[in-house]
N, C-alpha and C positions, 0 to 999 in steps of 0.2 A: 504494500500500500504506500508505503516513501516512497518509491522508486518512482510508481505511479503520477504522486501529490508534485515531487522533484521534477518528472519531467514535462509533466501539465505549466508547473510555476516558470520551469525555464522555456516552452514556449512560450506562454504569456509574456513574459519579459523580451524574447526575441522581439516577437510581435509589436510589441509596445514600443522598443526603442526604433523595428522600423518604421510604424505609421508617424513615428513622433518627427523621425528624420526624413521622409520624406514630403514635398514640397506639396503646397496647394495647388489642388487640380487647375484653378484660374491662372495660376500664374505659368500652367506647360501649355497649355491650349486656350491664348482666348477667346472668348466666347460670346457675344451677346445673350443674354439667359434667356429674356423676354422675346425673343425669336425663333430660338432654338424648339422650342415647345411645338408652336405655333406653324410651322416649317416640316417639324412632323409630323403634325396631324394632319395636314393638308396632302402627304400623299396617301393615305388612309384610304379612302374613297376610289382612287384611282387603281390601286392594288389588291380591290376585293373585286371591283368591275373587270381588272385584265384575269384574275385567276377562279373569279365563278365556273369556265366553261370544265375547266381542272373539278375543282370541287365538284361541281354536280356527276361528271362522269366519276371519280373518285368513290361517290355516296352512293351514286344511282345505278352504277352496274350491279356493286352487291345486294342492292336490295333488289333489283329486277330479277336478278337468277335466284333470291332466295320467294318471291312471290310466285315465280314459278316454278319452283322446287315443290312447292305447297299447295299450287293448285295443282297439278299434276299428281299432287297426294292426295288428294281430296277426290278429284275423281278417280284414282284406282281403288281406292274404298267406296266409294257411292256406286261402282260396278261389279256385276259380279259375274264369274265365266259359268258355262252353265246354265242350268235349270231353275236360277235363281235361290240357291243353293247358299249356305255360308262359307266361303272361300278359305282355308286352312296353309 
């Protein structure tokens, strides 16, 4: 359980001494904030409209072979070969 507690604390402290030493995000890249947001959200819309035709085929194949998995179950049970007979 030391060993444990020692090597948890000496992460933490690695940890610590680097978030402490490394520099503020604003000051490696900057940034306008107030736009950045705003510039994202705006391709939003555009990126659901080019990749709907993906999604739908994506969703709508498996659901088509599994509707017809099921009707095609449905009428091999609602048929039956023979003299009307209970199929075995």
């Amino acid at each position: 359980m030391k060993k444990f507690l020692l090597s948890v604390a000496s992460f933490l402290g690695m940890s610590g001494v680097a978030l402490a030493a490394s520099p503020a995000p604003s000051s490696i890249i900057p940034v306008a904030s107030s736009t950045l947001l705003a510039d994202a959200v705006s391709y939003v819309p555009v990126l659901f409209t080019d990749l709907f035709p993906l999604i739908a085929l994506v969703v709508g194949v498996p659901v088509g072979f599994w509707i017809i998995t099921k009707a095609i179950g449905l009428v091999r049970r609602n048929t039956t070969s023979g003299g009307g007979g209970r199929r075995t």
